[in-house]
N, C-alpha and C positions, 0 to 999 in steps of 0.2 A: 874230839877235836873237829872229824869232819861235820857232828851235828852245829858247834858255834860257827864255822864257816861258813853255811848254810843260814843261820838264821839270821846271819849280818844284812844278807837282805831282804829280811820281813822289817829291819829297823829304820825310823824315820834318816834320812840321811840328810837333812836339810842342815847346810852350812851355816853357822850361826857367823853373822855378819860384823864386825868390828866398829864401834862406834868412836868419832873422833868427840877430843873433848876441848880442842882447845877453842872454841867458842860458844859458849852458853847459850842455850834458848831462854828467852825470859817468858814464862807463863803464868796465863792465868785463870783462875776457875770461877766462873759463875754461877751461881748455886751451891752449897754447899748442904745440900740433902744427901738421899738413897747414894745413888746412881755415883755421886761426886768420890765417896770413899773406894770406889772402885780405880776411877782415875789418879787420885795422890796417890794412892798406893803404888801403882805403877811408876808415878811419874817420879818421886822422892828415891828410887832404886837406878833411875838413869840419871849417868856419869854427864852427860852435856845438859840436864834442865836443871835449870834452876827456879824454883816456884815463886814470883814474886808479890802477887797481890790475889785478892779474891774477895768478893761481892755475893751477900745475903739479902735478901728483903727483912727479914728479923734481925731486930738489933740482936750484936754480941754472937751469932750465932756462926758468925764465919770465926771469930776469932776463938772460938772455944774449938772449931771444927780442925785448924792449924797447930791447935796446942795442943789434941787429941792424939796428932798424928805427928806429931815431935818436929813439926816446919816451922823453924824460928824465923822472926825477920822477914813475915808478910805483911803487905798495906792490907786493911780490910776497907769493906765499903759496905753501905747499906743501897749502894743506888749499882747498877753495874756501868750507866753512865760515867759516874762520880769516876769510876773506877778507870774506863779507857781515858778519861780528862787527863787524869793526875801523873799515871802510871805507863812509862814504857813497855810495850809488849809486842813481843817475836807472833804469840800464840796464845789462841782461850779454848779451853774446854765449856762449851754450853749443857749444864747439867740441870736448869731450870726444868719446873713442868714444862707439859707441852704448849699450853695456851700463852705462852711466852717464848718459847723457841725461835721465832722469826724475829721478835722486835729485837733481843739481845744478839741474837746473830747479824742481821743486818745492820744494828747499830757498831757493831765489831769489824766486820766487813768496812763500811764506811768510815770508821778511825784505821782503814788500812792494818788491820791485824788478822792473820792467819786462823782458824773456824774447826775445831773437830766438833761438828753438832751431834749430842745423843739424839739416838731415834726415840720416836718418831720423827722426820724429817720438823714437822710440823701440826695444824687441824687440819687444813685447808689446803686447796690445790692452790688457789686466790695465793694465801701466803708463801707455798714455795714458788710459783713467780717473783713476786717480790724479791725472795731471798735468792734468787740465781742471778735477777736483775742488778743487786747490789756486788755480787759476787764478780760477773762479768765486767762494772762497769770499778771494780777496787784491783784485779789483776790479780788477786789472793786466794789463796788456798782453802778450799770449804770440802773438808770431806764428811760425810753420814755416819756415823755410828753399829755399823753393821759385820761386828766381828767374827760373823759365823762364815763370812767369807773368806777368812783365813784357814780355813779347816780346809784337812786335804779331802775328805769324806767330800765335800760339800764342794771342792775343786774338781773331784772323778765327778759329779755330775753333770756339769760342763762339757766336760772333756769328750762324755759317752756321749751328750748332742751332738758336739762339735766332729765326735770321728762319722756321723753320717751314720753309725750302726742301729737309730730308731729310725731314718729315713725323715719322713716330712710329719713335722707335731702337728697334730690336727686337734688333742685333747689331753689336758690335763685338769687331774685331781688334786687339789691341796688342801690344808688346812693342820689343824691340830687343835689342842685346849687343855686345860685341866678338869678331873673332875670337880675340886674345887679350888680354888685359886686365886680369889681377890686378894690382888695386891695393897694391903691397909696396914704393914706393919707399921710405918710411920706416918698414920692421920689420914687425911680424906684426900691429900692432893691431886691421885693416881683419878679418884672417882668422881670428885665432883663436877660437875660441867664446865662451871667458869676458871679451873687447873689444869684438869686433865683433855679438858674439850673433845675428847674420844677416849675410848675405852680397851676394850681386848683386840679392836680394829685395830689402833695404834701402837699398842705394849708387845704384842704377840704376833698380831695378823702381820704385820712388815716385814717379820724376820720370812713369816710361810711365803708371802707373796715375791719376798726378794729370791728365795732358793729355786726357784721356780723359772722366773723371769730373767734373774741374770744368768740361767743353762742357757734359754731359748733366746738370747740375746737382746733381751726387753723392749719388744715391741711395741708401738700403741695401742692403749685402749682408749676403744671406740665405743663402746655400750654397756651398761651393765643394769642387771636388775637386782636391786639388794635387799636382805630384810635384816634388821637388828632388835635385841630382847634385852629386858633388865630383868628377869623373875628375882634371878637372885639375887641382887643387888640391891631389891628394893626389899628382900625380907629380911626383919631386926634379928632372926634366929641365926641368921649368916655370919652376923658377928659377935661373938662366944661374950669378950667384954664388953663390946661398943655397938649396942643392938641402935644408938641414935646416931649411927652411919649411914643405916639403909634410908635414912631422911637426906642425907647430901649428895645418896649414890644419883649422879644427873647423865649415866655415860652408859654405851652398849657393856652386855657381859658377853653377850654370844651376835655373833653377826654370819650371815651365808651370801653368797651371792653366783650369777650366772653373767660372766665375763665374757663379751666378744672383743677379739686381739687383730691389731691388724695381723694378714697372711691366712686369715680363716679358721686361727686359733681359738679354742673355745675352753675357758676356765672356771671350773666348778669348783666354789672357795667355801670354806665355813673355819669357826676359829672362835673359841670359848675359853672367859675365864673360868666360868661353872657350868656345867651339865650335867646329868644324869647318867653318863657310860663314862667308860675309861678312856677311848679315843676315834673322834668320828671319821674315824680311816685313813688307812695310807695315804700317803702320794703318790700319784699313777700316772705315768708325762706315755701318751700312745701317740706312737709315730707308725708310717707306713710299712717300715720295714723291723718293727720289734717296738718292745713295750718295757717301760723301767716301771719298777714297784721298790719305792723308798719307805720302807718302813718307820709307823710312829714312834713317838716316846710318848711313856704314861705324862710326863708335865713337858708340854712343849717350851724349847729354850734356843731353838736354832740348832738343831744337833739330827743325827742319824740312829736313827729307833734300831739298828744292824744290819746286815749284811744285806747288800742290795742284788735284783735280778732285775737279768734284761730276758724277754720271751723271744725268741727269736725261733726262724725255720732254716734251719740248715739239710741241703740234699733231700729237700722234701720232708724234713721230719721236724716235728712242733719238738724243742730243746728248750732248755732254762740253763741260762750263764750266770754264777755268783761272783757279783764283785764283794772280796772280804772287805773288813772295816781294817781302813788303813789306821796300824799302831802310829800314836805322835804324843808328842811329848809338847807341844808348841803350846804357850799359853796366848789364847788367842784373842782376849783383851790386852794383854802388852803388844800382841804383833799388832793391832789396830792403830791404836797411839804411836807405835813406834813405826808405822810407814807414814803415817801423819806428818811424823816429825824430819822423819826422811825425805820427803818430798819436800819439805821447805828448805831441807841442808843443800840439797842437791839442785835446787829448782823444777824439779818435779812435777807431775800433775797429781791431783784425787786420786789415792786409793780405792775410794768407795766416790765414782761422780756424784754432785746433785743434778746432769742431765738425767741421768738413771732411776736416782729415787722421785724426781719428778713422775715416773709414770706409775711408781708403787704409791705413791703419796695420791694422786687423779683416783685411783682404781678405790681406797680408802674413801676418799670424800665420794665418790663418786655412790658409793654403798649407802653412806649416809644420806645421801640426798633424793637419791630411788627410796630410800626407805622412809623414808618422808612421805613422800607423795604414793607411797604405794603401787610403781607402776616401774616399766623398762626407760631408764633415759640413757641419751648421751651424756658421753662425758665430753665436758666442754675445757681443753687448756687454753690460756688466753698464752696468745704472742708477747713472747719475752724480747 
């Protein structure tokens, strides 16, 4: 007896929120690839949406994607224009490749509908301008795709900046990758240049670079020196059946870089879809008065590798503090959607802002672009 009392709080205790139903959201999805059967699935289980249209580039392939998923009574489109023309809507999920992310989302924006964009934000810093442009000048709701912000793990990390207990960051380590891990189960989109327009930069690097940035409270970056590789990507052995991929693969698999932040912060990135080890090291956020070590995961997914330490000096003496891995139960793709959807009920702002992924999106392009040229640049955001 006294052991269950006790462990009532190691248990998540997070209030599960009541949803009203007496007015429907009408939504709609764009793209009906990967990524998109993540979002019906969520969205088909909540009592206030109702799913009303969805837009493919392939003929027939939103309406097979609707019938798959037992959502009777949707408009489909092949244009996602066609789509905001015809079609009343509260809200869109952007589940397009990336090399389309900003046109569908700011053309969504600008027919005045509401924006859960999957990550990557977008290629380009160029284009998240644009798309925060349209955002501000529509008065609607754009939030980012970045559901590892809902993890309490990933909220203690935050928190331990924010209590002052590392003092002042002066240096962090991040990254992550698989050892092998091209995302190709459905076709080339993820890889080819003119789809995917970035590679493990985009897919993987945003979640490392968001866990990072949204602790220290995402500063600007100012400089970066990058370099990016395809070994594996460009080898036919990479792909068991479809060895005439490594012909389309046009995108980074592995990217590193050396990041100056405003405040004198300095960020040492790397983040793979293939390499050769299991994981190219923790995350190490060193601050003046103690030091966090976030342990990897073998396939990076926006997630906590386990139990974290702070180094700290107490009474003169060098100590290690373990923060355990907070138990939860939260599916943290439905909380993403579902603060989304909260913010429009309510009037709300961004769960996840795009002033925010604007600097994870600069520090991406930014990698790309040094890595071009071979050299240290600025990173340049143009005035929104």
């Amino acid at each position: 007896m006294a052991g269950d009392i006790l462990n009532r709080f190691e248990e998540d205790q997070t209030e599960e929120k009541k949803v009203g139903t007496d007015k429907k959201l009408r939504v709609g999805i764009i793209g009906t690839g990967w990524i998109a059967e993540a979002h019906i699935a969520k969205y088909k289980n909540m009592a206030d949406v109702e799913i009303v249209a969805g837009a493919d580039l392939i003929p027939g392939k939103a309406e097979a994607f609707f019938e798959r998923y037992g959502v009777p009574n949707v408009k489909c489109f092949e244009s996602h224009t066609d789509m905001l023309n015809s079609v009343e809507l509260d809200a869109v999920s952007v589940c397009t490749y990336n090399a389309t992310h900003a046109e569908c989302t700011i053309d969504s924006l600008n027919k005045g509908v509401n924006v859960m964009l999957e990550k990557p934000m977008c290629v380009t810093v160029e284009e998240a301008v644009e798309i925060i442009r349209a955002e501000r000048k529509s008065g609607k709701i754009l939030s980012i795709g970045f559901q590892p912000r809902f993890d309490p793990n990933m909220k203690k990390i935050k928190e331990i900046v924010d209590s002052g207990a590392l003092g002042d960051i002066y240096y962090i380590q991040t990254g992550g990758g698989r050892r092998r891990g091209i995302p190709t189960p459905y076709g080339t989109s993820f890889i080819a240049k003119e789809t995917g327009g970035i590679g493990a930069l985009g897919d993987i690097g945003c979640y490392s670079l968001d866990m990072v940035l949204n602790a220290i409270g995402y500063p600007k970056p100012l400089t970066v020196s990058g370099y990016t590789s395809d070994f594996f990507g460009k080898r036919p052995e990479t792909y068991k059946n479809h060895p005439e991929y490594a012909e389309a693969f046009g995108v980074d698999d592995f990217a590193a870089a050396f990041v100056r932040l405003e405040g004198g912060i300095i960020l040492d990135f790397r983040i793979a879809w293939a390499m050769n080890i299991d994981t190219p090291g923790d995350t190490i956020i060193l601050g003046t008065e103690g030091g966090l070590r976030i342990p990897s995961t073998d396939c990076w997914n926006g997630s906590v590798g386990g139990a974290m330490k702070i180094y700290h000096e107490v009474a003169g003496s060098q100590v290690e503090t373990e923060i355990p891995i907070i138990k939860t139960d939260i599916d943290l793709f439905e909380a993403k959607l579902r603060s989304f959807l909260d913010a429009i009920k309510e009037g709300g702002t961004a769960p996840i802002p795009s002033s925010e992924i604007l600097y994870n999106q600069a520090i991406i392009d930014g990698i790309g672009k040094s890595a071009a040229v071979g050299r240290e640049i600025e990173i340049d955001i143009p005035e929104i």
